[in-house]
C-alpha positions in Angstrom: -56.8 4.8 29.9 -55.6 4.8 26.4 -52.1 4.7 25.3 -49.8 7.4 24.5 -49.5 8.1 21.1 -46.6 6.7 19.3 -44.1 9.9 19.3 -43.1 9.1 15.7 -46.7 9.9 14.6 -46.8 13.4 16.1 -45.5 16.8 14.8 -42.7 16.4 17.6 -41.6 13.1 16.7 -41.2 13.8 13.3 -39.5 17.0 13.8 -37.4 14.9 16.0 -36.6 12.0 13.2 -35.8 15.5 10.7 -33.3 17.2 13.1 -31.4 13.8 13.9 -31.2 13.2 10.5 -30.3 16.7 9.3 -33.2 16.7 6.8 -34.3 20.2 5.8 -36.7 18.7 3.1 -38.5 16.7 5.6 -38.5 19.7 8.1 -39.8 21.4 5.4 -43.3 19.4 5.6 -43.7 19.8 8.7 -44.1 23.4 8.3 -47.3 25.7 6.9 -46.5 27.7 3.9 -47.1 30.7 5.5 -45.0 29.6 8.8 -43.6 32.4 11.2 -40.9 32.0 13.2 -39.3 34.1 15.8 -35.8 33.3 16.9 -33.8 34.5 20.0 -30.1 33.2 20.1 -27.7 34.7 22.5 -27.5 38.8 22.2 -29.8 38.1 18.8 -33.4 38.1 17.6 -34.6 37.8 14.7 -38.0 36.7 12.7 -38.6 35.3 9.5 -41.8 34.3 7.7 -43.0 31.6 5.1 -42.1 27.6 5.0 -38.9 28.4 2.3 -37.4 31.7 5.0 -37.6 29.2 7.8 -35.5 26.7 6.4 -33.5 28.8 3.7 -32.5 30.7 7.0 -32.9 28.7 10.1 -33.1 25.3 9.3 -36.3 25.4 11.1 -33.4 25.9 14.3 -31.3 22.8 12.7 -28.3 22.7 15.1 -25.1 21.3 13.5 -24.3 17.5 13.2 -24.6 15.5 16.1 -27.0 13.6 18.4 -29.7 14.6 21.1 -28.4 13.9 24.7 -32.1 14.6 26.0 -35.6 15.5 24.3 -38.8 16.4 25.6 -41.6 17.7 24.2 -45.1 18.5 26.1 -48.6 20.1 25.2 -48.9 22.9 27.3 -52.1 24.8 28.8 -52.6 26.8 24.9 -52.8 23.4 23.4 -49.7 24.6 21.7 -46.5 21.8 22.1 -43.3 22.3 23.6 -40.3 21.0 22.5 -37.5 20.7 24.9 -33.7 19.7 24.2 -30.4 18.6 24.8 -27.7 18.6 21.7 -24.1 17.3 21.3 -22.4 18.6 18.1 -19.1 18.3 16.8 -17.3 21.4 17.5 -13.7 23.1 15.7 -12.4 22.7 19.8 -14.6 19.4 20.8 -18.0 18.8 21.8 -20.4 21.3 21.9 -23.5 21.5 23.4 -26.7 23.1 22.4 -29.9 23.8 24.6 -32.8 24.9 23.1 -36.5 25.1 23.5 -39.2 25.6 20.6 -42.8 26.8 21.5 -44.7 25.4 18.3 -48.4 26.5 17.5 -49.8 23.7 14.9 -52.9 24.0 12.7 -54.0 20.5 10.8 -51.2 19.0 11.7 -48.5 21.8 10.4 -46.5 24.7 12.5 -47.8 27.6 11.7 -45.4 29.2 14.4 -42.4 28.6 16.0 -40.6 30.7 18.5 -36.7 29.3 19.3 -34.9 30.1 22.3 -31.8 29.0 22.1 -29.1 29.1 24.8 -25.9 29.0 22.5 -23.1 26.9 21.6 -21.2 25.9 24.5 -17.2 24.6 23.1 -15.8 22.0 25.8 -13.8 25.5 27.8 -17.2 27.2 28.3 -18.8 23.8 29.8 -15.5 23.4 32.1 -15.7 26.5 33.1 -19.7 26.1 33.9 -18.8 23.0 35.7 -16.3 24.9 37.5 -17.7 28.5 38.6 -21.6 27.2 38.4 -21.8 23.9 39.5 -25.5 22.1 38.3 -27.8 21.4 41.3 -29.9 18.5 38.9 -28.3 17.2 35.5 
């Protein structure tokens, strides 16, 4: 059986390293010139194509300042890798918490497609009142 790659070798790790740092120039590389991606956000979809509309507009889905609270990312069936997550952010009113998940297609070691789906930002009285009225089963 041979080891698991080191994640900071793979297209997820490094996209990991660029988000945590907030590094749109090294998010940039990781991204074919002719990139597509497709966003859904909360009562909201848009697309954009090319490497400079992604992160001109997106930020390749750069969430604000702050840490990841969970990370995952997976090859699925398509060969095509899936990137889970879990974001605190700094917020007007608090913490905030994003939840997204990114369904990348890679060619030679680039994205050449991204889809986003993106739960929203949820301010400290939107996570109480989650905690509250719909209780989690699992963390």
């Amino acid at each position: 059986m041979s080891a698991a790659p080191d994640l900071s070798e793979t297209i997820a790790g490094r996209y990991r390293a660029a988000v945590e740092a907030g590094d749109r120039a090294a998010l940039s590389q990781l991204y074919h010139p002719e990139v597509f991606f497709d966003a859904h956000v909360p009562n909201w979809r848009f697309q954009v194509e090319g490497r400079h509309a992604v992160i001109e507009h997106t930020g390749g889905g750069l969430p604000g300042p702050g840490r990841f609270t969970a990370f995952d990312a997976e090859h699925v069936a398509s060969g095509d890798l899936l990137v889970q997550f879990e974001w605190r952010q700094h917020a007007d009113h608090g913490a905030a918490v994003v939840r997204q998940q990114h369904l990348l297609r890679t060619d030679e070691g680039r994205i050449t497609e991204q889809t986003m789906f993106c739960a929203g930002i949820w301010d400290p009285e939107l996570q109480a009142r989650m905690a509250s009225e719909a209780p989690l089963i699992r963390p």
